[in-house]
C-alpha positions as CSV (number, residue, x, y, z in Angstrom):
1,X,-19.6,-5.6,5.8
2,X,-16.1,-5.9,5.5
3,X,-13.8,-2.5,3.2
4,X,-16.4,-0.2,2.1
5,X,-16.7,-0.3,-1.8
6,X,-17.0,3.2,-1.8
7,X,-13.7,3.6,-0.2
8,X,-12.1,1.0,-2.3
9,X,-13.0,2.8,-5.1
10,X,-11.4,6.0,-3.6
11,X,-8.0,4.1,-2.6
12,X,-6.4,5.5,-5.8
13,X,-6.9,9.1,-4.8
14,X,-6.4,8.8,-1.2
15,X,-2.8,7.4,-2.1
16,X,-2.5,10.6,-4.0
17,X,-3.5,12.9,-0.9
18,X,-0.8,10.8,1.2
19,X,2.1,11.0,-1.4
20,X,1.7,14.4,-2.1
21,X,1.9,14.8,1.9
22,X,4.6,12.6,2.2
23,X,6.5,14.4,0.0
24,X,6.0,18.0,1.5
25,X,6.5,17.1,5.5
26,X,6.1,20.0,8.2
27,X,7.5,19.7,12.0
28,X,5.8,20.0,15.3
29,X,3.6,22.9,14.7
30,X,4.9,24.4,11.5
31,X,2.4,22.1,9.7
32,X,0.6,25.4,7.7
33,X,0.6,23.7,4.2
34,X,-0.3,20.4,5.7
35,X,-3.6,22.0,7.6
36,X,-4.3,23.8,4.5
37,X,-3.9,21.1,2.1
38,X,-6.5,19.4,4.3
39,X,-9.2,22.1,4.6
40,X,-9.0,22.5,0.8
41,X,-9.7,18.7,0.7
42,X,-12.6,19.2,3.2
43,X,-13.8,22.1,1.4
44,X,-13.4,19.8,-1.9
45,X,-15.6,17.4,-0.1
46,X,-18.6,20.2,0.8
47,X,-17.6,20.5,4.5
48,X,-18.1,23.6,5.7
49,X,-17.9,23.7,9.3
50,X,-14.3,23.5,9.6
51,X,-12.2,25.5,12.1
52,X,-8.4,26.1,12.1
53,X,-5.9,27.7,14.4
54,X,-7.0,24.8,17.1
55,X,-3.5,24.1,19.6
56,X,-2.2,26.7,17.4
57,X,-2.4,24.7,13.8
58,X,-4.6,21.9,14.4
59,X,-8.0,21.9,12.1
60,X,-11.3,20.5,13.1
61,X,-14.2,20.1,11.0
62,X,-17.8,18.5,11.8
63,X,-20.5,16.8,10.0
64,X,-23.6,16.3,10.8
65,X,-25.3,13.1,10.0
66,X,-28.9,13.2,8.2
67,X,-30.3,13.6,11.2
68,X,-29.5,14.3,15.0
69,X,-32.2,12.4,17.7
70,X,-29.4,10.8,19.5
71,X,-27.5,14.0,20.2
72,X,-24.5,12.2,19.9
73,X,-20.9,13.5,19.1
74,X,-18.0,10.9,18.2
75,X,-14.5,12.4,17.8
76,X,-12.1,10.8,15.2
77,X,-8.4,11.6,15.5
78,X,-5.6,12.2,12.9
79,X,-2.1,13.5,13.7
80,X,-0.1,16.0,10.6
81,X,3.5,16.1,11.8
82,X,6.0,14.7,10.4
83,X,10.2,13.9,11.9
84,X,13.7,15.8,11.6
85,X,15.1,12.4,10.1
86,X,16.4,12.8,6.2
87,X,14.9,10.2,4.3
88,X,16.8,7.4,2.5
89,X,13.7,5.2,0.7
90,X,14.4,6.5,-2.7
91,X,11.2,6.4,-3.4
92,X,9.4,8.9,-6.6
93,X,7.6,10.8,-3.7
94,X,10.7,11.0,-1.2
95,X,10.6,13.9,0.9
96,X,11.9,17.1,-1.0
97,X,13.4,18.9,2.2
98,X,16.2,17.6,3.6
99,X,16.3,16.7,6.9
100,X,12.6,16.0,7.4
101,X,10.5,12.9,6.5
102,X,6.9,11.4,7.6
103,X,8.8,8.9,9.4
104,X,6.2,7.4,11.5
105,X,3.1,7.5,9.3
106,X,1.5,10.4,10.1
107,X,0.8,11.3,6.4
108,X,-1.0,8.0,6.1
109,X,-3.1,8.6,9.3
110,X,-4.1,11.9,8.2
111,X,-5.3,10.4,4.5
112,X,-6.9,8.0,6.0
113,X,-8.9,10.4,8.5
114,X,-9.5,12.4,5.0
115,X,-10.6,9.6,2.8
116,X,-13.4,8.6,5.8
117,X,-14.5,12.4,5.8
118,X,-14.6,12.4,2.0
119,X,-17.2,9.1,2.7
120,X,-19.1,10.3,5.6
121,X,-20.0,13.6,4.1
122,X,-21.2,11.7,1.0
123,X,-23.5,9.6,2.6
124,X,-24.3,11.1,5.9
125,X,-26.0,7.5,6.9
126,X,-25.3,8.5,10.7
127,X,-27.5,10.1,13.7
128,X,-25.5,12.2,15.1
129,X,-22.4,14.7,14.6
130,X,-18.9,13.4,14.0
131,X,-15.9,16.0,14.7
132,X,-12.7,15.5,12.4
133,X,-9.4,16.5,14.6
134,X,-6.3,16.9,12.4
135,X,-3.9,17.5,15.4
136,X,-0.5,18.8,15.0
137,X,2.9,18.2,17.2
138,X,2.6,14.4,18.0
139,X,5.5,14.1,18.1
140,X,7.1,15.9,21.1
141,X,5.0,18.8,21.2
142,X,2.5,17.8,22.8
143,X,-0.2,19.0,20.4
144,X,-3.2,16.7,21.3
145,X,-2.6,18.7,24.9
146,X,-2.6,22.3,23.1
147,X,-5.9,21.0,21.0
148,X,-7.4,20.2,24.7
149,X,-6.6,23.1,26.3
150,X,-7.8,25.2,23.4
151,X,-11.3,23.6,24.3
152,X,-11.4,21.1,21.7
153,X,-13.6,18.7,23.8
154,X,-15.8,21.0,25.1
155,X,-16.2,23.8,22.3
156,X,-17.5,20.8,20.3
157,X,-19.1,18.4,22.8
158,X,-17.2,15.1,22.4
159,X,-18.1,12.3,23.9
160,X,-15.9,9.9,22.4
161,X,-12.9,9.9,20.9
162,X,-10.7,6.9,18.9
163,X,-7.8,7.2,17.0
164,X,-5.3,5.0,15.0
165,X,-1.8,4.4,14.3
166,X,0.2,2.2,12.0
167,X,2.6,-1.1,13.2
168,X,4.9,-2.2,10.7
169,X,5.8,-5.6,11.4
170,X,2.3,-6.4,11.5
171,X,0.2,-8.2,8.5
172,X,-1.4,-5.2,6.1
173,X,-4.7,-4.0,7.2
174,X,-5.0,-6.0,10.2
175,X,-6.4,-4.5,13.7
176,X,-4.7,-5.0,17.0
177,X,-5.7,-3.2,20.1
178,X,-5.3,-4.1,24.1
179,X,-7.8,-2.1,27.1
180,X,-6.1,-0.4,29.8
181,X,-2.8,1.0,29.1
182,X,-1.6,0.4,25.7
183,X,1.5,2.8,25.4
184,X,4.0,3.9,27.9
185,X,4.4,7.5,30.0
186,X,7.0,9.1,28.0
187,X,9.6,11.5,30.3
188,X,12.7,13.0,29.6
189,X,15.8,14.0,32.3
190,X,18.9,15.6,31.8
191,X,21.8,15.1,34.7
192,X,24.7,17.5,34.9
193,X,27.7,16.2,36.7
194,X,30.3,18.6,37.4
195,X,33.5,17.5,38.8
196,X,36.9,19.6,38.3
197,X,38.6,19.5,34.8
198,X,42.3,18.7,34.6
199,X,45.2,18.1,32.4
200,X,44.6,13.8,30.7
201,X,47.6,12.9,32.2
202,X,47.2,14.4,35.4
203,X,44.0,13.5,36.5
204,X,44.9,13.0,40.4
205,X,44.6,16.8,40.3
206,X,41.5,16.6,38.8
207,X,38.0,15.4,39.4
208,X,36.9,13.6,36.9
209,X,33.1,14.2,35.8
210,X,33.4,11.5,32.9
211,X,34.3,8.8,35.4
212,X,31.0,10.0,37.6
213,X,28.7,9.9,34.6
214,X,29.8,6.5,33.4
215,X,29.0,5.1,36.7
216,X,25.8,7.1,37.0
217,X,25.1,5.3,33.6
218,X,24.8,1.7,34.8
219,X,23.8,2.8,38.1
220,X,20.7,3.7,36.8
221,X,19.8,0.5,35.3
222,X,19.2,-1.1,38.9
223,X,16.0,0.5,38.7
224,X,14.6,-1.9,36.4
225,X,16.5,-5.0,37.8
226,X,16.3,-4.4,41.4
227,X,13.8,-1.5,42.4
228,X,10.6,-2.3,40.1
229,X,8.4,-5.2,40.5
230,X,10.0,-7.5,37.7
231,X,6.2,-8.3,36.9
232,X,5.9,-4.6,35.7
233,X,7.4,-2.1,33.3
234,X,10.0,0.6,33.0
235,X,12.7,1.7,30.9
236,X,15.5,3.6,31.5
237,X,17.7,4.8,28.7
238,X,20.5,7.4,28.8
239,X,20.8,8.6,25.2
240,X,23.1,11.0,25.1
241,X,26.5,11.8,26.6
242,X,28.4,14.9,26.7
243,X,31.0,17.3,27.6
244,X,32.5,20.7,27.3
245,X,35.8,19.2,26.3
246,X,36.7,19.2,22.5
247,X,40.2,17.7,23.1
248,X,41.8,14.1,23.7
249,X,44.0,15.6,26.7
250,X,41.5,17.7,28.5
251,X,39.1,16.3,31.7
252,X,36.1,18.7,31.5
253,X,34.7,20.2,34.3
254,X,31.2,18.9,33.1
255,X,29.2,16.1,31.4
256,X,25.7,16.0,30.4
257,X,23.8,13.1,30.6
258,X,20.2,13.0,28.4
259,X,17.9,10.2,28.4
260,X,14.0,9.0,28.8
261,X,11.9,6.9,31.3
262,X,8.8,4.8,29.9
263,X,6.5,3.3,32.6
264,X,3.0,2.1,32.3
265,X,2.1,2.8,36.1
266,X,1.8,6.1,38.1
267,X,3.3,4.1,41.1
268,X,6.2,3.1,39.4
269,X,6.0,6.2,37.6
270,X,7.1,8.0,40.9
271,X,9.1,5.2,42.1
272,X,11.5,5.4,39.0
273,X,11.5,8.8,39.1
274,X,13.0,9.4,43.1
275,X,15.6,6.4,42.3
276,X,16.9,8.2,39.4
277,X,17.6,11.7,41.4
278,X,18.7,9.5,44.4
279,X,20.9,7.3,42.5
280,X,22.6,9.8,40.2
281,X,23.1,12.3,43.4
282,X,24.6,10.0,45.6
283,X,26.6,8.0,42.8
284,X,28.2,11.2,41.5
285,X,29.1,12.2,45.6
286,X,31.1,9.1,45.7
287,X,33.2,10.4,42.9
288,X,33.4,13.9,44.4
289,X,31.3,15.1,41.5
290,X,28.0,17.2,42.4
291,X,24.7,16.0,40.4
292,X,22.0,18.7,39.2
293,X,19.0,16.7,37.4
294,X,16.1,17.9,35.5
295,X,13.2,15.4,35.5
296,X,10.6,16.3,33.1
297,X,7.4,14.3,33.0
298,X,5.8,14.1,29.5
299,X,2.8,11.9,27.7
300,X,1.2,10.3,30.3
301,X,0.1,6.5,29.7
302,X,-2.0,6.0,26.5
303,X,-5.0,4.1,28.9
304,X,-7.9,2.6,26.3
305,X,-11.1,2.8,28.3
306,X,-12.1,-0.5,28.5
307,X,-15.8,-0.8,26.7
308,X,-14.6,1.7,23.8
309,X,-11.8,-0.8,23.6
310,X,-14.4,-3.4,23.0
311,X,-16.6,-1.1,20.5
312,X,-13.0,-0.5,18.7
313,X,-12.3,-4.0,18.4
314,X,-15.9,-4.7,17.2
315,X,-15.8,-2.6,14.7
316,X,-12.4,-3.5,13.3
317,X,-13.3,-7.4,13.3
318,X,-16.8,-6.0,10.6
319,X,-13.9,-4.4,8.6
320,X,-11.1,-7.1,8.8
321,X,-12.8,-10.2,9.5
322,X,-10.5,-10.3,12.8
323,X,-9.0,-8.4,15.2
324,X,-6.4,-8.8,18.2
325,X,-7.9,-7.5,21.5
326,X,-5.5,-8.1,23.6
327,X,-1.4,-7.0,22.6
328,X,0.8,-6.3,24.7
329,X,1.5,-2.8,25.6
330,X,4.0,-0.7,23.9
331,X,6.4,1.4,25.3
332,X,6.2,4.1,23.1
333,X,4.7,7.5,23.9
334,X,1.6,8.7,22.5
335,X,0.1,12.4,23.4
336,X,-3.5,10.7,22.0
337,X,-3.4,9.7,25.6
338,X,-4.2,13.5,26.5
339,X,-7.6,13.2,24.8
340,X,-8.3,9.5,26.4
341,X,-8.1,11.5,29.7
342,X,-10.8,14.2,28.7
343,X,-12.9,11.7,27.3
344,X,-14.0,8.4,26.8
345,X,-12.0,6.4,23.6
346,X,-9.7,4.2,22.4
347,X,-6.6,4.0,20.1
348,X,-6.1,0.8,17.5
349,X,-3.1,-0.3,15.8
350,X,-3.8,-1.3,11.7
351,X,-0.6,-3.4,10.3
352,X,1.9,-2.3,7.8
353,X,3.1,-4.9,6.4
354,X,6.8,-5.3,6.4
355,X,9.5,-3.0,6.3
356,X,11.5,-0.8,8.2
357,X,10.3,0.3,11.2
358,X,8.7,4.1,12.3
359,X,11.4,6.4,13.4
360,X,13.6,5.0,10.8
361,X,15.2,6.7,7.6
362,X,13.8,4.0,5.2
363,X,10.4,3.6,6.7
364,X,7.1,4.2,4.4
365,X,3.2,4.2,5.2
366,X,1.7,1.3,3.5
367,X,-1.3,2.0,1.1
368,X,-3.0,-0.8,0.9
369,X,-3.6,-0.1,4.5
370,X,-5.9,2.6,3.5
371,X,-8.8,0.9,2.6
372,X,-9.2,-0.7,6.4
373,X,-8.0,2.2,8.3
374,X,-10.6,4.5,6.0
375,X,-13.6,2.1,6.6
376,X,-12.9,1.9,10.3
377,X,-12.8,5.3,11.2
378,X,-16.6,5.6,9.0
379,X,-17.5,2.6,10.4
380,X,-16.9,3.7,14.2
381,X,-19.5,6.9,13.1
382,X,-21.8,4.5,11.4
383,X,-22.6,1.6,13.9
384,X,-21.9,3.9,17.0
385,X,-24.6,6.5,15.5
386,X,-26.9,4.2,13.8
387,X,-29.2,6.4,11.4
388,X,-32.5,7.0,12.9
C-alpha cells in the first residue's frame, strides 16, 4: 500500500499546520508557541497522554494501539526549532520575525510527525504503544541529549526509535537511507593566537598574530591530505577569523580563530583532534606567537543500526515504490544520533525536490512531501506492531 488515502486526504490541512509554523519560528529552546501549538493539535486529535517540559520544552505524547499483546513501544521523532537566518523566499507565509526562519525544515518534520499522530490515533490498527517526541534545539543545542537525559527512553520504554529529515536536491517524496554512520561527528574549536601588537608600519617591533593565524589556517588542512587515511573522512574548516584591532594601521595583540571538525570515525575522531592542537601550537611557536585552543566535541556520528536500517528502508519502498539503501554519508551533524545511542533506530532522508538548499535564506519545506513522510512514520507503527 503505497500514500495512505487517509493522509492524502489530510494533506491540505497538514500544509496549514506547517505554514502557520513556518511563519511563527522559535530558536533552540525558546520553542513555547511551537510545543503548544502542537499539544493543542494532539489534544484536537483526542490524545491525552501528552507530557511537556521534556529537555526543558520538548513534548511527548503516547498512543496506545487497540490492543497491547506484544508489549511493544516504537518511538517516532520530530525536531521544532527553527535558524537565526532572516528569510528572503517572499513567500505569503514568510517568517514574520526577522532574523529567524525554519531554514532547514524542521516545521515540515514536525507536521509531518503531527499529520501521522492525527492518523494513528484515528485508527489505532497497531499492537502496541507508539511515543510521539517533538524535540527541541536540533540545531546546536543539543536537545535530543536534554530529552535523553530527562529520561525520555526510559520513563516511556522505547525500544526503537526512527526519525526523518528532508534533502533538497533529491526527487519529492522519495526515501534514501544508508546503515552504519550516516551523518558526521559534529565539533567545534576556537584557537587564540597571541603575538605582540605593533604600529602597521613597524611590524619588526612587533609580533604579528595575523601572520601566525594565517599560517595556522592552511596548516591545518594537512590533516585531511596527509594525516587521515585518504579512504576515510574528515573535514576541517576554519570559519571565522578575528582580531582585537579595528584599524588599518594597528597589529593586534590577538586573533581568534573559530571553526568545526566533521569525522565519521572515533579513531580519526581523536586523530584529527591531537593534529589540530599540535599543529596550531607548534605553527604559532615558529612565529613567536603562543596558541591557546579550545576543542569542543559535539554530535557524535548519526550511526543507523543496521536491521532498523533495513525495517526503515522496507517500509519506505511500501510507501514509495522505491527506496535508496545505501547513500553516502553526509557530513552534517545530527543530535538524532543521541537517541540512536540509547536505543535501537534509524534516521531516513525523504526528497525535496529542487530548490535552495537547508541553511539557506531562500530555502522552503516542500509539501507535497507530506503525504510520504506522514505515511512512513504510521506505517513504521503499523507493520512493526501488526494488530493482534
Amino acid at each position: 500500500m503505497p500514500i495512505k488515502n487517509r493522509l492524502a486526504e489530510m494533506h491540505s490541512e497538514i500544509t496549514g499546520w506547517r505554514r502557520h509554523m513556518h511563519e511563527n519560528p522559535e530558536l533552540m529552546y525558546d520553542v513555547h508557541e511551537t510545543a503548544a501549538f502542537v499539544v493543542d493539535r494532539l489534544k484536537e486529535f483526542g490524545i491525552t497522554d501528552i507530557t511537556t517540559g521534556i529537555g526543558q520544552t520538548g513534548v511527548v505524547a503516547r498512543i496506545k494501539g487497540k490492543s497491547d499483546k506484544s508489549g511493544k513501544v516504537i518511538g517516532l521523532r520530530a525536531d521544532m526549532d527553527a535558524l537565526p537566518i532572516h528569510e528572503t523566499t517572499g513567500l505569503d507565509y514568510a517568517s514574520k520575525t526577522p532574523g529567524k526562519m525554519h531554514a532547514c525544515g524542521h516545521d515540515g518534520h514536525t507536521a509531518m510527525l503531527l499529520g501521522a499522530a492525527k492518523y494513528l490515533s484515528e485508527t489505532r490498527n497497531f499492537d502496541g504503544t507508539a511515543v510521539l517526541i517533538f524535540q527541541p534545539a536540533e540545531e546546536g543545542g543539543a536537545g535530543g541529549l536534554a530529552m535523553c537525559k530527562d529520561g525520555l527512553m526510559d520513563r516511556w520504554d522505547i525500544q526503537e526509535v526512527y526519525g526523518m529529515h528532508n534533502a533538497p536536491g533529491l526527487p519529492v517524496g522519495e526515501f534514501y537511507i544508508r546503515p552504519g554512520a550516516l551523518l558526521a561527528a559534529a565539533d567545534e574549536f576556537s584557537i587564540t593566537i597571541t603575538g605582540q601588537g605593533g604600529h602597521a608600519a613597524a611590524p619588526h617591533e612587533a609580533i604579528d598574530p595575523n601572520l601566525a593565524a594565517a599560517h595556522v589556517v592552511i596548516a591545518l588542512q594537512s590533516i585531511a591530505s596527509r594525516n587521515v587515511d585518504p579512504l576515510a573522512q574528515v573535514v576541517v574548516s576554519v570559519c571565522t577569523m578575528r582580531n582585537d584591532s579595528g584599524a588599518h594601521n594597528i597589529i593586534p595583540q590577538k586573533v581568534e580563530l573559530g571553526g568545526t571538525v566533521r569525522t565519521l570515525d572515533a579513531d580519526v575522531r581523536d586523530l584529527t583532534e591531537a593534529r589540530l592542537k599540535r599543529i596550531a601550537t607548534s605553527t604559532a611557536q615558529a612565529y613567536d606567537c603562543k596558541a591557546e585552543i579550545n576543542y569542543e566535541r559535539g554530535y557524535p556520528v548519526t550511526m543507523n543500526h543496521e536491521d532498523n536500517t533495513v525495517i526503515a528502508a522496507d517500509i519506505a519502498e511500501i510507501v514509495a515504490g522505491k527506496v535508496e539503501r545505501n547513500i553516502p554519508p553526509i557530513m552534517a551533524g545530527e543530535d538524532f544520533s543521541f537517541m540512536l545511542e540509547e536505543r535501537p533506530g534509524a534516521y531516513m532522508f525523504i526528497g525535496n525536490g529542487p530548490g535552495a538548499t537547508v541553511h539557506h535564506p531562500d530555502y522552503n519545506f516542500n509539501d507535497e512531501a507530506i503525504p510520504a513522510g506522514c505515511s512512513w512514520f504510521a506505517e513504521l507503527i503499523e507493520r512493526r506492531m501488526p494488530a493482534a
